[in-house]
PDB file of N, CA, C and O in Angstrom:
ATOM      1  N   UNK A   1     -17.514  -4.194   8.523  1.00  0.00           N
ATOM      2  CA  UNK A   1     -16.790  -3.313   7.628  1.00  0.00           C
ATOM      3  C   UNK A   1     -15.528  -2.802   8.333  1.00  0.00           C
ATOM      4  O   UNK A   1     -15.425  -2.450   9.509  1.00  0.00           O
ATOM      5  N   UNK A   2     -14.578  -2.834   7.368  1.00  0.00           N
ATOM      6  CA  UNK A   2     -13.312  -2.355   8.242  1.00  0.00           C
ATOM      7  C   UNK A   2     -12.983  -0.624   8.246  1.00  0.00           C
ATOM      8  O   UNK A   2     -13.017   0.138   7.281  1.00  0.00           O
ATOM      9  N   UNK A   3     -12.687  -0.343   9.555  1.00  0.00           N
ATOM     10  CA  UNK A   3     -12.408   1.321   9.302  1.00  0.00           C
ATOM     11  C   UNK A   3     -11.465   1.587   8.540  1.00  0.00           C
ATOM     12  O   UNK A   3     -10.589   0.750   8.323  1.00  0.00           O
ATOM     13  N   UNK A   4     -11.450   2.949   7.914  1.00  0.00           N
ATOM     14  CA  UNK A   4      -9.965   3.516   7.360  1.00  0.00           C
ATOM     15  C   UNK A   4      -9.001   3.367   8.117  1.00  0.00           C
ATOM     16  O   UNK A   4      -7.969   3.047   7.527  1.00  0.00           O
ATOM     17  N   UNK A   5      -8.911   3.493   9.412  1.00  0.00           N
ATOM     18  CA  UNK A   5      -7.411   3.299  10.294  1.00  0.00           C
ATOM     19  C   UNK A   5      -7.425   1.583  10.090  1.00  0.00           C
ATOM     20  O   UNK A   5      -6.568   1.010   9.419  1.00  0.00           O
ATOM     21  N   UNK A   6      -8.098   1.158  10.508  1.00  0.00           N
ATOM     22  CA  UNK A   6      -7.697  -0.281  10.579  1.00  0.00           C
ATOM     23  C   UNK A   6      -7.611  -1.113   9.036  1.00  0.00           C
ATOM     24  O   UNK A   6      -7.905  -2.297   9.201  1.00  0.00           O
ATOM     25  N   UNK A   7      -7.248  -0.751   7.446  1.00  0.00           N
ATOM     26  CA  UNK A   7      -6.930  -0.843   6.869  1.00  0.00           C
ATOM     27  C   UNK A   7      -5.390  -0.679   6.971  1.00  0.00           C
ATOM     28  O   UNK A   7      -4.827  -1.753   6.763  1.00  0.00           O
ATOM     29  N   UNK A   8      -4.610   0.268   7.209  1.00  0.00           N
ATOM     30  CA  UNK A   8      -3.063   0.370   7.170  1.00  0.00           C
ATOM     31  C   UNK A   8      -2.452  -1.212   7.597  1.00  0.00           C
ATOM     32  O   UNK A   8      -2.952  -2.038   8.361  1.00  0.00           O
ATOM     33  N   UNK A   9      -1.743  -1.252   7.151  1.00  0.00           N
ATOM     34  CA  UNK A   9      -0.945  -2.693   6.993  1.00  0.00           C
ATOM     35  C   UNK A   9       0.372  -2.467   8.189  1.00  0.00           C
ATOM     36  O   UNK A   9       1.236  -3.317   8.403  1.00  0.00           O
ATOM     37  N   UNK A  10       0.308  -1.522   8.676  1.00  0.00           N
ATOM     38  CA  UNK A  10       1.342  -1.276   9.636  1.00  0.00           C
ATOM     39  C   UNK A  10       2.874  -1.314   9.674  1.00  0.00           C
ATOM     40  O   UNK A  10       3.665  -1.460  10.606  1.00  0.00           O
ATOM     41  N   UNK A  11       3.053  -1.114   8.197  1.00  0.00           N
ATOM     42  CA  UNK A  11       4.435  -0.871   7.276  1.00  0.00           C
ATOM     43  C   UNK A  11       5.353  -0.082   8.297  1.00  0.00           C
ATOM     44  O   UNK A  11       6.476  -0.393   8.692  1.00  0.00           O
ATOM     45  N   UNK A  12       4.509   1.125   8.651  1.00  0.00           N
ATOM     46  CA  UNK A  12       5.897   2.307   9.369  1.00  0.00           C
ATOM     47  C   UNK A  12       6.084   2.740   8.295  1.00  0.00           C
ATOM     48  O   UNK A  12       5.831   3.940   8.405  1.00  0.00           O
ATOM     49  N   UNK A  13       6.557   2.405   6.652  1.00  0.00           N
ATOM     50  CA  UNK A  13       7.209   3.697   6.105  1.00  0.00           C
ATOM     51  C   UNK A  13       6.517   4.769   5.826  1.00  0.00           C
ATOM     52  O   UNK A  13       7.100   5.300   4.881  1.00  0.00           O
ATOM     53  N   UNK A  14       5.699   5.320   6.086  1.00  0.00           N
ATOM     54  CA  UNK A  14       4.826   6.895   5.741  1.00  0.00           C
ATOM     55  C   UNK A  14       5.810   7.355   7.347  1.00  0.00           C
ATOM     56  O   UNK A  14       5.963   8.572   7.449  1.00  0.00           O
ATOM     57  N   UNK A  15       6.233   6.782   8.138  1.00  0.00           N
ATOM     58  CA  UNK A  15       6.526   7.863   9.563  1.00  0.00           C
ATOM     59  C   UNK A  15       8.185   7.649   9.246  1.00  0.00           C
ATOM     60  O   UNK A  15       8.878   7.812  10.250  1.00  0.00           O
ATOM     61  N   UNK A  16       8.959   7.294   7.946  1.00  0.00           N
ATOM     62  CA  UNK A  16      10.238   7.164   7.838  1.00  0.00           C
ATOM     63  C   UNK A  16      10.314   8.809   6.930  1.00  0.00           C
ATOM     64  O   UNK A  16       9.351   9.443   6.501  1.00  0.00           O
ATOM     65  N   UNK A  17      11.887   9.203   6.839  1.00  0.00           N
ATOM     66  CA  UNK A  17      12.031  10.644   6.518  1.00  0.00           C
ATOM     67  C   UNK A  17      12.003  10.625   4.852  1.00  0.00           C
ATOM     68  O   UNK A  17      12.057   9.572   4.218  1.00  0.00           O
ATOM     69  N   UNK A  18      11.940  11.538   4.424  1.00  0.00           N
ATOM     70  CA  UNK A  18      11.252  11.418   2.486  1.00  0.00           C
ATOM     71  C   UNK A  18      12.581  12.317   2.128  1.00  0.00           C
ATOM     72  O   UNK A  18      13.212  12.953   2.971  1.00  0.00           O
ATOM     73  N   UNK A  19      12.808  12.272   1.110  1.00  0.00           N
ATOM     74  CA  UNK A  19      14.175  12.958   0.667  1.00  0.00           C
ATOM     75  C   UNK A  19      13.631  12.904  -1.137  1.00  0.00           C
ATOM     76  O   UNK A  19      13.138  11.900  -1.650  1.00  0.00           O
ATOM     77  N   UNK A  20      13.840  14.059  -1.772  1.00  0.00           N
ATOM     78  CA  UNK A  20      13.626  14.344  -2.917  1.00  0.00           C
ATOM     79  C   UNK A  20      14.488  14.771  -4.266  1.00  0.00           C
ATOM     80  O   UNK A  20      14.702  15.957  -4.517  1.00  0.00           O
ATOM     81  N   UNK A  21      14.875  13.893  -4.956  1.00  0.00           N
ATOM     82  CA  UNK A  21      15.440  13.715  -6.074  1.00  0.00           C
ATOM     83  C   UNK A  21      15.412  15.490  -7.055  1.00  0.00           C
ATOM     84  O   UNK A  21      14.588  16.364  -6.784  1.00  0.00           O
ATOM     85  N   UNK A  22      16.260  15.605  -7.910  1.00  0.00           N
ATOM     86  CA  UNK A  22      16.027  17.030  -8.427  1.00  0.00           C
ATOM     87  C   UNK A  22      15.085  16.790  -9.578  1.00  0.00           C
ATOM     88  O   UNK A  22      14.848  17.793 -10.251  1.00  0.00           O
ATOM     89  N   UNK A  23      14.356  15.395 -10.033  1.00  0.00           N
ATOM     90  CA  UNK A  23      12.799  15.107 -10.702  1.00  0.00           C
ATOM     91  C   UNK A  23      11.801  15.483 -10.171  1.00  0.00           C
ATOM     92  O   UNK A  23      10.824  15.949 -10.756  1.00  0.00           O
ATOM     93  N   UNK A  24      11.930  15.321  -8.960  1.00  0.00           N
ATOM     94  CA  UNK A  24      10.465  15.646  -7.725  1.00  0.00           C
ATOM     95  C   UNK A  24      10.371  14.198  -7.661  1.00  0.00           C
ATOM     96  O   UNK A  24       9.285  13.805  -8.086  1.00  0.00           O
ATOM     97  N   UNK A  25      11.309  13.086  -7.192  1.00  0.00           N
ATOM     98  CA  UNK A  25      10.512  11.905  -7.248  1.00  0.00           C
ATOM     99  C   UNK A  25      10.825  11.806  -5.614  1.00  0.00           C
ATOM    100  O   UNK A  25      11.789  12.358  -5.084  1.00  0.00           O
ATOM    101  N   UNK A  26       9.891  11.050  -4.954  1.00  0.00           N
ATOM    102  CA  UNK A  26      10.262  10.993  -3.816  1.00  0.00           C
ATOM    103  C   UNK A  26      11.002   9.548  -3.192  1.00  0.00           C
ATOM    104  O   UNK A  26      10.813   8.502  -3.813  1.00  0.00           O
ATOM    105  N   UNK A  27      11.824   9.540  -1.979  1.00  0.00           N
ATOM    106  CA  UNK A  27      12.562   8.534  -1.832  1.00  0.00           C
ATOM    107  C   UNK A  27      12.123   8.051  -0.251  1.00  0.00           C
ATOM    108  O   UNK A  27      11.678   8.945   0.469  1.00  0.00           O
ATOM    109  N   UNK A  28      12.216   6.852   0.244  1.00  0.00           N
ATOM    110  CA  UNK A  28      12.348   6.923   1.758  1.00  0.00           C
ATOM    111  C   UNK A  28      13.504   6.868   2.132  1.00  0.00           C
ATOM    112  O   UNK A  28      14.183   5.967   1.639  1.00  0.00           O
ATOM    113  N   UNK A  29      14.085   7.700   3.026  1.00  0.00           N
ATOM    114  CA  UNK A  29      15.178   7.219   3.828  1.00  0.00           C
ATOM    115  C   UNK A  29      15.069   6.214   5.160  1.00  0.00           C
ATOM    116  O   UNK A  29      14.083   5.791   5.764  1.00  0.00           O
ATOM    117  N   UNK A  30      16.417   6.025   5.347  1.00  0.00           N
ATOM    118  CA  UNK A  30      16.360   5.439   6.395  1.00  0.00           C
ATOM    119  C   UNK A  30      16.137   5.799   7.955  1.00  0.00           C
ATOM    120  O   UNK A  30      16.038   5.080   8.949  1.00  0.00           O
ATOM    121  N   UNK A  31      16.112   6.719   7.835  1.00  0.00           N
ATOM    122  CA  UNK A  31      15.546   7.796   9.336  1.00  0.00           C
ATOM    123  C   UNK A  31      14.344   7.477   9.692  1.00  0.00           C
ATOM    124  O   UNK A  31      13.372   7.809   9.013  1.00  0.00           O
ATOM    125  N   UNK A  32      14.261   6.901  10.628  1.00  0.00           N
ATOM    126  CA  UNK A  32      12.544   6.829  11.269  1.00  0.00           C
ATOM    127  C   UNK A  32      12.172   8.196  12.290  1.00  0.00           C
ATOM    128  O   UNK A  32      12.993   8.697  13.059  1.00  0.00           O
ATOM    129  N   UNK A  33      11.108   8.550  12.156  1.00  0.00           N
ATOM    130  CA  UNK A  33      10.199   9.582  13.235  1.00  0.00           C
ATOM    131  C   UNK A  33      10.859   9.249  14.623  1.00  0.00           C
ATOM    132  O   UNK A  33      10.996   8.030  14.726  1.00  0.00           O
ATOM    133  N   UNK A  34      11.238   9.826  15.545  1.00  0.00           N
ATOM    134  CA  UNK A  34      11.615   9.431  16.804  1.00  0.00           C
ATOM    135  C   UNK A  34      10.509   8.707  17.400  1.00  0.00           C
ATOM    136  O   UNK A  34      10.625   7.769  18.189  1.00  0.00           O
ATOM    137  N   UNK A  35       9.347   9.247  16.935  1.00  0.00           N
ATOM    138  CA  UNK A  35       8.134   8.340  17.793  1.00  0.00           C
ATOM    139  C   UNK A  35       7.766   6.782  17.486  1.00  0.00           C
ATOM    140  O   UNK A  35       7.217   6.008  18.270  1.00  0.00           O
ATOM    141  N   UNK A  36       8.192   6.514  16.180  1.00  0.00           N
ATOM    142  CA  UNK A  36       8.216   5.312  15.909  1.00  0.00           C
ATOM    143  C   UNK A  36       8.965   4.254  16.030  1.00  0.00           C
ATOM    144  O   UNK A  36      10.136   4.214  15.651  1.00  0.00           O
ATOM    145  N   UNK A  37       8.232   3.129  16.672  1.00  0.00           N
ATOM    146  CA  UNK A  37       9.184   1.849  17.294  1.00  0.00           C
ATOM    147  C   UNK A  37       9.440   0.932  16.041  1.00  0.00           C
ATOM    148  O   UNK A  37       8.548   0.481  15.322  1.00  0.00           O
ATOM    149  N   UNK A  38      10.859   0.714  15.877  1.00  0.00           N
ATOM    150  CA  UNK A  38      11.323  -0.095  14.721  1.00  0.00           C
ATOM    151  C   UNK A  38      10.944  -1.674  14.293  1.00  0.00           C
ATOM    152  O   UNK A  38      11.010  -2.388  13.293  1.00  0.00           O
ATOM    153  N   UNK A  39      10.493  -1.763  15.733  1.00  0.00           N
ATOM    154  CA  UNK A  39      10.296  -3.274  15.845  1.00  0.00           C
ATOM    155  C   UNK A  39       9.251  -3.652  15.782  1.00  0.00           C
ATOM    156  O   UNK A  39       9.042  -4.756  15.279  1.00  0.00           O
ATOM    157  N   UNK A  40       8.010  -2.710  16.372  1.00  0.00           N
ATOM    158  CA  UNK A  40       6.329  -3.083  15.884  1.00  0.00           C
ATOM    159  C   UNK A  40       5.713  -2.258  14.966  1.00  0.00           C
ATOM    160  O   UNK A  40       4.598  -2.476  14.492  1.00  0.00           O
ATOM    161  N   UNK A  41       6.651  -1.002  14.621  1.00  0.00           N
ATOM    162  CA  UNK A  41       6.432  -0.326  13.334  1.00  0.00           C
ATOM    163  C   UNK A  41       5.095   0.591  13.654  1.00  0.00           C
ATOM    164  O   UNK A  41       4.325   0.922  12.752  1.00  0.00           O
ATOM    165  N   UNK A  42       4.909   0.954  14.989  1.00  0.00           N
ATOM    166  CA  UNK A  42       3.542   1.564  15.784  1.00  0.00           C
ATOM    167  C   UNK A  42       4.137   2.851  16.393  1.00  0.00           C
ATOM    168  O   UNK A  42       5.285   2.923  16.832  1.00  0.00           O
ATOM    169  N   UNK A  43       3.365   3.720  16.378  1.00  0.00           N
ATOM    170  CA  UNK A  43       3.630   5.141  16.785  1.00  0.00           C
ATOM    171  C   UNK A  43       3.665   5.182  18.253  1.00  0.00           C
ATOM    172  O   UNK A  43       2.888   4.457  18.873  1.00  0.00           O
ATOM    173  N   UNK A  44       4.371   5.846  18.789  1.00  0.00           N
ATOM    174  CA  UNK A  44       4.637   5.816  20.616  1.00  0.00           C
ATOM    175  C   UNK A  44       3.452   6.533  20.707  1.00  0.00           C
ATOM    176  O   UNK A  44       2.564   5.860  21.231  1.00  0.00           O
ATOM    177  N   UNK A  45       3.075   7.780  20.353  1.00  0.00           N
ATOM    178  CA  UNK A  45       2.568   8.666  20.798  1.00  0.00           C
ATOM    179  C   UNK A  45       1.092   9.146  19.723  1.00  0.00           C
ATOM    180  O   UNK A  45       0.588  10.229  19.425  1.00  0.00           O
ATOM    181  N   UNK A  46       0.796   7.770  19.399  1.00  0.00           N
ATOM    182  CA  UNK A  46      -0.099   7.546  18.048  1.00  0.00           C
ATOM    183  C   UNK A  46      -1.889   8.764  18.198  1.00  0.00           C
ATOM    184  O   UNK A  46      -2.739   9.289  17.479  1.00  0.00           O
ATOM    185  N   UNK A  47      -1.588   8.637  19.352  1.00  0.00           N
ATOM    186  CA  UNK A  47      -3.343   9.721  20.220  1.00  0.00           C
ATOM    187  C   UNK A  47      -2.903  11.088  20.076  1.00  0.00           C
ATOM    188  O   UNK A  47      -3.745  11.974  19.935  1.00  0.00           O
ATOM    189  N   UNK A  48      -1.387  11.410  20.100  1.00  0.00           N
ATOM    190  CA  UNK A  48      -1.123  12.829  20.039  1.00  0.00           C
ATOM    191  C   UNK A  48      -0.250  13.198  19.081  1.00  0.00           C
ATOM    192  O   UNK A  48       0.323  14.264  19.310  1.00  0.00           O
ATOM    193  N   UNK A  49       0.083  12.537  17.882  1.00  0.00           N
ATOM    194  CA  UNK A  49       0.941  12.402  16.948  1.00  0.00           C
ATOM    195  C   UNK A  49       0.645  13.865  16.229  1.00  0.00           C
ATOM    196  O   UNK A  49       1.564  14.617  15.905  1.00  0.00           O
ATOM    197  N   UNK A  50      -0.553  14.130  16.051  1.00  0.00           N
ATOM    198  CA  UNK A  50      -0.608  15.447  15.521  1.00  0.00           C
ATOM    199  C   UNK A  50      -0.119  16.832  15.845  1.00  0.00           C
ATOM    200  O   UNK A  50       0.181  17.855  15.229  1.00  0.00           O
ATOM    201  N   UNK A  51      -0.182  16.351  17.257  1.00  0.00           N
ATOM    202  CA  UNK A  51       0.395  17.519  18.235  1.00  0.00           C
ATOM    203  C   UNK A  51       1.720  17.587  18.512  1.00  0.00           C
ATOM    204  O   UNK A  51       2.159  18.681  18.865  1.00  0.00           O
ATOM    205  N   UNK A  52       2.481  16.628  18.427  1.00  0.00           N
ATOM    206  CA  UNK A  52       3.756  16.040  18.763  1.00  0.00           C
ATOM    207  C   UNK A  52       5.071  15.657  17.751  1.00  0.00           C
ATOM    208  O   UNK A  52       6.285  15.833  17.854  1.00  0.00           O
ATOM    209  N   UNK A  53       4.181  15.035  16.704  1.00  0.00           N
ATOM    210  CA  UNK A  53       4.918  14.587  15.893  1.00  0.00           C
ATOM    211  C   UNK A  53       5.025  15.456  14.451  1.00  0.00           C
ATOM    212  O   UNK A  53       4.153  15.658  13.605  1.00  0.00           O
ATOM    213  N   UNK A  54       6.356  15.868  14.497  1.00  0.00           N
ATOM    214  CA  UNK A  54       7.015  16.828  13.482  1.00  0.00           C
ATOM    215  C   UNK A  54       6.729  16.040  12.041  1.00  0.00           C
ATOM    216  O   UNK A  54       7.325  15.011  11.723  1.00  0.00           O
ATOM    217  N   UNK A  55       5.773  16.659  11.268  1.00  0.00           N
ATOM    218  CA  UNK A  55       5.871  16.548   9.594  1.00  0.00           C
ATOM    219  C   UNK A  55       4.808  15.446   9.771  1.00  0.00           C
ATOM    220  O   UNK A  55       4.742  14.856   8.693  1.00  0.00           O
ATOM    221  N   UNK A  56       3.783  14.807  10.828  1.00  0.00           N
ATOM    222  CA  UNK A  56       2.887  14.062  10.565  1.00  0.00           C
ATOM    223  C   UNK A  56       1.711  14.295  10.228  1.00  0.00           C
ATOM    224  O   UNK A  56       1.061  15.047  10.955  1.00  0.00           O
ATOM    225  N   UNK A  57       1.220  13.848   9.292  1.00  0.00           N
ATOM    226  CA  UNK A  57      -0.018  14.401   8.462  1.00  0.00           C
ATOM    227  C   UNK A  57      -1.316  13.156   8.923  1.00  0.00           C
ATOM    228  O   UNK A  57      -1.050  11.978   9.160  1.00  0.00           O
ATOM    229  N   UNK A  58      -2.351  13.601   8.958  1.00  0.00           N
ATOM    230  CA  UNK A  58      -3.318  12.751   9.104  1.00  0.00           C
ATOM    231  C   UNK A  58      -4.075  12.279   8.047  1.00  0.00           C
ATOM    232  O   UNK A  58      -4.934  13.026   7.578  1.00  0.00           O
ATOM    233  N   UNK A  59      -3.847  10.749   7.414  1.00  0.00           N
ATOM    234  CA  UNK A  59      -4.248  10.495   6.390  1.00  0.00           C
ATOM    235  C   UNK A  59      -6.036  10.395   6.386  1.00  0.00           C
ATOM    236  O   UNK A  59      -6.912  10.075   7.190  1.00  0.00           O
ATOM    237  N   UNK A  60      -5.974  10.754   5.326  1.00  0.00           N
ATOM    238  CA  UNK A  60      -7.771  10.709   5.002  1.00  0.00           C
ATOM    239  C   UNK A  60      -7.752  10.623   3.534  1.00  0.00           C
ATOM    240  O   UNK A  60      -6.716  11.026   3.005  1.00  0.00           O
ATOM    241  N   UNK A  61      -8.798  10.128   2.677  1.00  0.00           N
ATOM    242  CA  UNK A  61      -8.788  10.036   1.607  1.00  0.00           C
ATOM    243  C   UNK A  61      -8.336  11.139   0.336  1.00  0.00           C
ATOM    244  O   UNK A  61      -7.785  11.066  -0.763  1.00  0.00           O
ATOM    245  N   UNK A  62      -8.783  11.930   0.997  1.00  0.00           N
ATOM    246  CA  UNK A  62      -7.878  13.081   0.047  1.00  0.00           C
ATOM    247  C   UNK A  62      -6.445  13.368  -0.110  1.00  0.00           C
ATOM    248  O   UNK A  62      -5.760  13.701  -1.078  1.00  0.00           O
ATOM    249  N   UNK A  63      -6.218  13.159   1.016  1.00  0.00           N
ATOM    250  CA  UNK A  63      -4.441  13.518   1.518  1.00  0.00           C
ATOM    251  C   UNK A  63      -4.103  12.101   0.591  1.00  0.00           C
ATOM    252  O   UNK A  63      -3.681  12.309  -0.547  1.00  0.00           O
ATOM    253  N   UNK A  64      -4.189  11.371   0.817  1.00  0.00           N
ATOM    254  CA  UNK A  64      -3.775  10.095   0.197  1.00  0.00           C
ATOM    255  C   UNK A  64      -3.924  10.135  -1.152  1.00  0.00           C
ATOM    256  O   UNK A  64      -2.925   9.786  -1.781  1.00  0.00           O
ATOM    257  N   UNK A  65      -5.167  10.555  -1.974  1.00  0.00           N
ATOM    258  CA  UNK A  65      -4.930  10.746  -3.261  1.00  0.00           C
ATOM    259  C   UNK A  65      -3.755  11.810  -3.725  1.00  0.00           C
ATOM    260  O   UNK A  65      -3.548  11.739  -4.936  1.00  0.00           O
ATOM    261  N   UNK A  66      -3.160  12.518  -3.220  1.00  0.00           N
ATOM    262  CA  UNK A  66      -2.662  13.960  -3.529  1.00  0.00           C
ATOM    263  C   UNK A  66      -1.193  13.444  -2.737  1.00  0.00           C
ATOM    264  O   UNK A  66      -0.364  14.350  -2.822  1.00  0.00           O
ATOM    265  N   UNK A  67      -0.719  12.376  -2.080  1.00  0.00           N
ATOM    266  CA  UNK A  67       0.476  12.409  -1.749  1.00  0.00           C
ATOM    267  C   UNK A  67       1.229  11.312  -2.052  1.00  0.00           C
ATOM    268  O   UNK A  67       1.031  10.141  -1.728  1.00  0.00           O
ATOM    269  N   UNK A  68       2.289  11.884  -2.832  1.00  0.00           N
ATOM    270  CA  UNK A  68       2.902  11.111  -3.916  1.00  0.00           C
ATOM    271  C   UNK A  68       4.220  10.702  -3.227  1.00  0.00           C
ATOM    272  O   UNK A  68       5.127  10.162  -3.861  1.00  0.00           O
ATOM    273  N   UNK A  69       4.334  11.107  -1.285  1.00  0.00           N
ATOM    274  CA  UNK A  69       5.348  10.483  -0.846  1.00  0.00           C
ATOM    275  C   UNK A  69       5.207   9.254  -0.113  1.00  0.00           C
ATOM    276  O   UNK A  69       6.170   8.763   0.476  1.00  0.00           O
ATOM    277  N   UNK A  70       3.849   8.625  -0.113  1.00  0.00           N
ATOM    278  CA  UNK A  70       3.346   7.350  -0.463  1.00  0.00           C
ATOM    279  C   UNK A  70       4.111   6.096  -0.374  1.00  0.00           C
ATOM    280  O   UNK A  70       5.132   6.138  -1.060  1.00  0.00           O
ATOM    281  N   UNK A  71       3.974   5.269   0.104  1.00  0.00           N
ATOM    282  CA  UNK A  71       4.768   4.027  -0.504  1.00  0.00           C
ATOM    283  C   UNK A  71       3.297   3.698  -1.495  1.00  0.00           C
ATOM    284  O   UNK A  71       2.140   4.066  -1.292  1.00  0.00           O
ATOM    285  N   UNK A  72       4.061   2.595  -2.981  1.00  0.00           N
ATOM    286  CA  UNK A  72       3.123   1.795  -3.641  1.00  0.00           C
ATOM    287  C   UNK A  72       2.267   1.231  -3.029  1.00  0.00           C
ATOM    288  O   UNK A  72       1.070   1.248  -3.312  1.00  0.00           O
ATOM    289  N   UNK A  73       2.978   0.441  -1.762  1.00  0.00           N
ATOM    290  CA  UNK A  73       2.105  -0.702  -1.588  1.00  0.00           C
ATOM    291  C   UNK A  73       1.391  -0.076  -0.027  1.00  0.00           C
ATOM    292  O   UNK A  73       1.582  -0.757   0.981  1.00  0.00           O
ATOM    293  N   UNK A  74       0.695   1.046   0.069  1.00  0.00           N
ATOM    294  CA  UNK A  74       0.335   1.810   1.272  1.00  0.00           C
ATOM    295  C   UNK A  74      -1.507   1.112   0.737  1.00  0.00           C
ATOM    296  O   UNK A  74      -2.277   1.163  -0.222  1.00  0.00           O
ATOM    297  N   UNK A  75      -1.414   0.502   2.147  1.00  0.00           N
ATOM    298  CA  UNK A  75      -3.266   0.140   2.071  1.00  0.00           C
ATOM    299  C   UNK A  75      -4.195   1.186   1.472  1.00  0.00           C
ATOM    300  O   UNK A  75      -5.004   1.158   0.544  1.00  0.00           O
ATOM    301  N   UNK A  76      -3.715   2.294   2.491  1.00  0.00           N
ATOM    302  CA  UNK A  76      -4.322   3.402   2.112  1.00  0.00           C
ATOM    303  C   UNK A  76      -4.732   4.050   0.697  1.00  0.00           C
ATOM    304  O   UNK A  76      -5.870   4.189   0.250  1.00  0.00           O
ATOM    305  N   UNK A  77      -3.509   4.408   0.112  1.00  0.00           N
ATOM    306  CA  UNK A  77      -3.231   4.515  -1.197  1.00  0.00           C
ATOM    307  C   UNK A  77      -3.932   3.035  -2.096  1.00  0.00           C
ATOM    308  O   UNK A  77      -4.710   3.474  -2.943  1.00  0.00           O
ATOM    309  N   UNK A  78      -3.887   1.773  -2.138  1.00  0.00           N
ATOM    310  CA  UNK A  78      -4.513   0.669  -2.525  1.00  0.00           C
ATOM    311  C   UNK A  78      -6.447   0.800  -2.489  1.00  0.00           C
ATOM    312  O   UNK A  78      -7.248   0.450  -3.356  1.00  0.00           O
ATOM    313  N   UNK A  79      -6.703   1.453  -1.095  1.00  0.00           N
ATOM    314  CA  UNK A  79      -7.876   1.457  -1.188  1.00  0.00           C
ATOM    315  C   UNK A  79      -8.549   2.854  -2.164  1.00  0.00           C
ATOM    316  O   UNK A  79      -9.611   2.784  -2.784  1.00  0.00           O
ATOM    317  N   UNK A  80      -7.838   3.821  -2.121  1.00  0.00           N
ATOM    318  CA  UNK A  80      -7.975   5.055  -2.579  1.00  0.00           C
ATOM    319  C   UNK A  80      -8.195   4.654  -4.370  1.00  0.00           C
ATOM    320  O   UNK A  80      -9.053   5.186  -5.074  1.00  0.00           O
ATOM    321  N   UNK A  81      -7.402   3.816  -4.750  1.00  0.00           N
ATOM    322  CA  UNK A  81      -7.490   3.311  -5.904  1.00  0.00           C
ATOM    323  C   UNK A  81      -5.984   3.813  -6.599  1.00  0.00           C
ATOM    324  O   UNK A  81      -5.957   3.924  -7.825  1.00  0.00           O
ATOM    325  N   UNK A  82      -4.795   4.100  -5.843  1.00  0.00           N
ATOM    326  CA  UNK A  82      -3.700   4.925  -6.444  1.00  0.00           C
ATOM    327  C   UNK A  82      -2.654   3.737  -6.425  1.00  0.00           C
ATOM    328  O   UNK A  82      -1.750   3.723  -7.260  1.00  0.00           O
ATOM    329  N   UNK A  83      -2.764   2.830  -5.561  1.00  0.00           N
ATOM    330  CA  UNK A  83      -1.746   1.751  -5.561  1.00  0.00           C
ATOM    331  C   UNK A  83      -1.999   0.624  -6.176  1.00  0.00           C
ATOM    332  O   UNK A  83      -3.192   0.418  -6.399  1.00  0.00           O
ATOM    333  N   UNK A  84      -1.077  -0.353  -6.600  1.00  0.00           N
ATOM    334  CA  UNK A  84      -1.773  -1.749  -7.013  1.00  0.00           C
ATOM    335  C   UNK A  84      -2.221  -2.473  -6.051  1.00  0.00           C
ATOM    336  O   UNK A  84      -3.273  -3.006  -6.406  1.00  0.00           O
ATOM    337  N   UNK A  85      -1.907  -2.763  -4.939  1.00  0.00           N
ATOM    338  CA  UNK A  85      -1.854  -3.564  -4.109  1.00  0.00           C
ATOM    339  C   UNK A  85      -1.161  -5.232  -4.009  1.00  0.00           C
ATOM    340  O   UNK A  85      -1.549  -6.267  -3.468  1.00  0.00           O
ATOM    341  N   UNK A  86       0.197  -4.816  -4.928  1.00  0.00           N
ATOM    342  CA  UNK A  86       0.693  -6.174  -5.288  1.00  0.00           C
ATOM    343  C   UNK A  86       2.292  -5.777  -4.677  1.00  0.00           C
ATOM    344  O   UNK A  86       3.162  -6.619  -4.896  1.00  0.00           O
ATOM    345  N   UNK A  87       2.595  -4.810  -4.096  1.00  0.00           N
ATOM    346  CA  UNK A  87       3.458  -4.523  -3.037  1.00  0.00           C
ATOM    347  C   UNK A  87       3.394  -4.568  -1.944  1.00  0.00           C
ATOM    348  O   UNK A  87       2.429  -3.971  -1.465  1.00  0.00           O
ATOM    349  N   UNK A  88       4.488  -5.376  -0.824  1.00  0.00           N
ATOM    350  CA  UNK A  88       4.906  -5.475   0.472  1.00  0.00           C
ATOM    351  C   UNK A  88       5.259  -3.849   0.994  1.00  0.00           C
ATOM    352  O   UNK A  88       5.337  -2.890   0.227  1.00  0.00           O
ATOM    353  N   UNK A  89       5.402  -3.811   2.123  1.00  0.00           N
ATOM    354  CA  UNK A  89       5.383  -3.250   3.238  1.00  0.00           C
ATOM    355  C   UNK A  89       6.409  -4.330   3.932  1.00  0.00           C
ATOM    356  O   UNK A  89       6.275  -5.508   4.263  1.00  0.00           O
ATOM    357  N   UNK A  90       7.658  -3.251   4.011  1.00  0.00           N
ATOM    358  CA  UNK A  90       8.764  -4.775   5.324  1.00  0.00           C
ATOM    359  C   UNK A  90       8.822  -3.595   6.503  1.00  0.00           C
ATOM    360  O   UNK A  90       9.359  -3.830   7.586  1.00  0.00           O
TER     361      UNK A  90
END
């Protein structure tokens, strides 16, 4: 059986910066987390991210149902039952 962490598809965009429309819709920008490496899309500091990393939330099934700054195609969100799962992650 696969764990909840080892479901994520390793996208990086949940650790990119969110910027919000005057709808409430949410957007990604292009700003990545300082802790995150662009190129393997993996957290530097992934063991202490909670402690360290500004605006990082620890996903768990609830948080994931309830956060609508999400990408579609977030495993997470897919397994939760909120995504289709017919969206990439680049």
């Amino acid at each position: 059986m696969i764990t909840w962490e080892e479901s994520c598809h390793r996208c990086g965009l949940c650790c990119f910066e969110k910027s919000v429309d005057p709808k409430g819709r949410f957007f990604t920008t292009k700003t990545p987390c300082r802790h995150l490496d662009i190129i393997s899309r993996e957290c530097r500091v992934y063991d202490k991210r909670l402690e360290v990393g500004e605006g990082c939330v620890k996903l768990n099934p609830e948080v994931v149902r309830n956060a609508d700054w999400l990408p579609e195609g977030c495993a997470y969100r897919t397994i939760s039952g909120r995504g289709t799962g017919d969206e990439e992650c680049d």
